[in-house]
C-alpha positions in Angstrom: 13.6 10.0 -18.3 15.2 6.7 -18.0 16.6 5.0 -14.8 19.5 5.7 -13.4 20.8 2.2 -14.1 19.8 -1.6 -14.8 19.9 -2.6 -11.4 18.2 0.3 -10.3 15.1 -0.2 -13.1 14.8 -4.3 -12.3 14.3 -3.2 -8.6 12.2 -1.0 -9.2 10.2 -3.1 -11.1 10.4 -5.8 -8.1 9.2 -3.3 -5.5 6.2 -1.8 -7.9 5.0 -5.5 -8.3 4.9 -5.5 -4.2 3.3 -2.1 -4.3 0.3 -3.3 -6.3 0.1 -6.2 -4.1 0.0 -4.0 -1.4 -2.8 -2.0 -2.6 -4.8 -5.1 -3.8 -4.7 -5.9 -0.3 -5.3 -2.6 1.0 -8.5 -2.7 -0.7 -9.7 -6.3 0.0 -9.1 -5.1 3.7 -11.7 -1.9 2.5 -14.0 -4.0 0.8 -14.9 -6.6 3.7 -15.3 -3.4 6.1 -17.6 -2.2 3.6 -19.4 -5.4 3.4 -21.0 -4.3 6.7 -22.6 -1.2 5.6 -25.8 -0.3 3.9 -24.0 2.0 1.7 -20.3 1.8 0.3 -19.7 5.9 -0.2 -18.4 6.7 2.9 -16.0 4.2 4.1 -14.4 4.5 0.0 -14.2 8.1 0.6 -12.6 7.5 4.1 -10.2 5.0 2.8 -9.5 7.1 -0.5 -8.6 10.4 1.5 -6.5 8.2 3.8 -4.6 6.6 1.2 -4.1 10.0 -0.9 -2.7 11.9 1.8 -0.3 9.2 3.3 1.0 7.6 0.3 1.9 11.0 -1.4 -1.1 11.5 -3.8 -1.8 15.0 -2.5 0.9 16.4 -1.2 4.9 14.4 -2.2 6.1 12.9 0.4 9.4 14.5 0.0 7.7 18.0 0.6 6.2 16.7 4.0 8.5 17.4 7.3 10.6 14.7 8.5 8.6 13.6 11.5 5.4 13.3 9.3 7.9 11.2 6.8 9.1 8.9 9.6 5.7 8.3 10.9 4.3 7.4 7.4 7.4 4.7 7.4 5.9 2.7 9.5 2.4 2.5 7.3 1.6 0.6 4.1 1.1 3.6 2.3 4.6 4.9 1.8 5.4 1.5 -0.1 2.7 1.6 -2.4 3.6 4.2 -5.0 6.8 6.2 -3.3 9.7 3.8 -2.9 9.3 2.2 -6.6 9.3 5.7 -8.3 12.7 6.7 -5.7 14.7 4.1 -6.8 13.9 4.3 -10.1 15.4 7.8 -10.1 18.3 7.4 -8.2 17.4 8.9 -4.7 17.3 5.7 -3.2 20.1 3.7 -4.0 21.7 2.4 -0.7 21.6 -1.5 -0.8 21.0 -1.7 2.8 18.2 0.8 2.2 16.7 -1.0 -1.0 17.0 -4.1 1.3 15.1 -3.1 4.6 12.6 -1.8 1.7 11.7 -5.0 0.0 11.8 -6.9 3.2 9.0 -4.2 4.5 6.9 -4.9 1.7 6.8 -8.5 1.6 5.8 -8.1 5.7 3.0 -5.5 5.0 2.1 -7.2 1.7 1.8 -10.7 3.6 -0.1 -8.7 6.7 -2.4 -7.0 4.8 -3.2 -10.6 2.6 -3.3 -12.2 6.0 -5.9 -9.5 7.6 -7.8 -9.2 4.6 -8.8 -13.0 4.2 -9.2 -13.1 8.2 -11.8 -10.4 7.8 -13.2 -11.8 4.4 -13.6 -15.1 6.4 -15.5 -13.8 9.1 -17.7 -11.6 6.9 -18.8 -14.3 4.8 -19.6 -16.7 7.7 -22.4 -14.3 8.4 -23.3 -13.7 4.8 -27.3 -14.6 4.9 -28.6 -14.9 1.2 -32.9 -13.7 0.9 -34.7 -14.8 -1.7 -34.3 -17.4 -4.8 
């Protein structure tokens, strides 16, 4: 189905390029956690179930209750996949909302980069290479 609007598909286009930012950070952050561990399986599974469940993957976020909704706000995980399909249909479409949106992503996409390369830093500081 097409968007509701122009305006509404070039934002929506802007906010899914943050999304995948967001998730490329997201998993730079799972990657140097992992980079501590023998074995990678359950720290992915860990960070897979989490990310399914909070950004909507299992169960839509608009069929969860309003408190879980709010709480998943304040995470990473409801801008990665739910806000760029939203206002590409229509149901966001406030400007103040679509606003306070990209300015969220741009924080948690510059927190995430920011955690990320701290951990990535520190990880590889104590990187010890055996053999040839």
């Amino acid at each position: 189905m097409p968007p509701v609007s122009i305006g509404a598909l070039i934002i929506s286009i802007i906010t899914l390029i943050f999304s995948i930012g967001i998730m490329l950070a997201f998993i730079m952050v799972m990657y140097t956690v992992i980079m501590r561990t023998i074995t990678s399986q359950g720290i992915r599974t860990t960070f897979d179930l989490i990310y399914n469940f909070c950004s909507g993957g299992l169960i839509p976020i608009p069929f969860m209750p309003e408190p879980v909704v709010n709480i998943l706000k304040f995470t990473p995980f409801y801008y990665m996949q739910n806000v760029s399909f939203n206002i590409y249909n229509g149901y966001i479409n406030n400007p103040t909302e679509i606003t306070q949106i990209l300015v969220i992503q741009v924080v948690w996409l510059v927190g995430l980069t920011l955690l990320g390369r701290y951990l990535l830093n520190k990880q590889l500081s104590r990187v010890i290479v055996q053999g040839g």
